[in-house]
N, C-alpha and C positions, 0 to 999 in steps of 0.2 A: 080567129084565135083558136086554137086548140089548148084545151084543160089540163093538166098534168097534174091534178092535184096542186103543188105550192108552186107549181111550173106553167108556167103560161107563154105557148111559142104561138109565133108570128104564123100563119098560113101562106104559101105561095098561090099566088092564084093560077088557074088553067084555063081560063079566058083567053078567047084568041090566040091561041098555040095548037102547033099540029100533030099528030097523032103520038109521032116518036118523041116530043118535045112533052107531050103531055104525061108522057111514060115516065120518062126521065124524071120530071118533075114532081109526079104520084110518088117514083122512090126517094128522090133527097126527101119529099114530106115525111115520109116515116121515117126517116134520118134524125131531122133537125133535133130533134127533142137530143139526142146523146151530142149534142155540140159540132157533127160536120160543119163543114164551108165547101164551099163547090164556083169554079168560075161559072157565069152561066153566059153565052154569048145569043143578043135575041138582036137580030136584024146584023146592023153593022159595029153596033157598039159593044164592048166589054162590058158587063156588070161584075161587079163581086159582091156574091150574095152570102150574110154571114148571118147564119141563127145559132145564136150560140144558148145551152141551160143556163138556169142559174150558176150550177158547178162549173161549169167552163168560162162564164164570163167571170167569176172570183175568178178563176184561174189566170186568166187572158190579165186581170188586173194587176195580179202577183208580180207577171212576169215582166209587166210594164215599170212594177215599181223596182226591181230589180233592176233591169236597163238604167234606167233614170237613178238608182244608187250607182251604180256603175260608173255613167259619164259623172257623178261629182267626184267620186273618189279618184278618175283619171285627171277632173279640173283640180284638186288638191295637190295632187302632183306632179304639177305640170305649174308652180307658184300661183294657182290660182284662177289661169285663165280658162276657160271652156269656151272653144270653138267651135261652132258647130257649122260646115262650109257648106255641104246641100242638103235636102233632106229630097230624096227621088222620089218619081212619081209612080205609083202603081198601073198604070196603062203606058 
């Protein structure tokens, strides 16, 4: 974990990563703390690695609640009903 004072972020580890993988990774860590996201692909898989601050994940929440006001006031006018047909997959 790295200290921020009232901020406490996750660390990416560098185990087992290779030299440029390791770079890469050295920089999003001095990133995370201002709220970056970054895909990161290790092997054959997609990850999506999210460290977000404290101020960003309030944020992240805000906008969540906002969406989620959104589709009710669409289910209000639409007599009520709220459909929700897929919700897609991020990979």
């Amino acid at each position: 974990m790295l200290d921020l004072g009232d901020k406490v972020v996750p660390r990416v580890g560098l185990k087992g990563l290779g030299r440029e993988e390791r770079r890469e990774m050295r920089a999003f860590n001095e990133m995370e703390c201002r709220g970056m996201w970054k895909w990161w692909k290790k092997t054959n898989n997609k990850v999506l690695l999210l460290y977000l601050s404290v101020e960003a994940a309030s944020n992240l929440i805000h906008i969540t609640e906002l969406i989620l006001q959104s589709l009710l006031s669409k289910a209000r006018e639409d007599n009520g009903n709220l459909k929700i047909l897929r919700i897609g997959k991020f990979f």
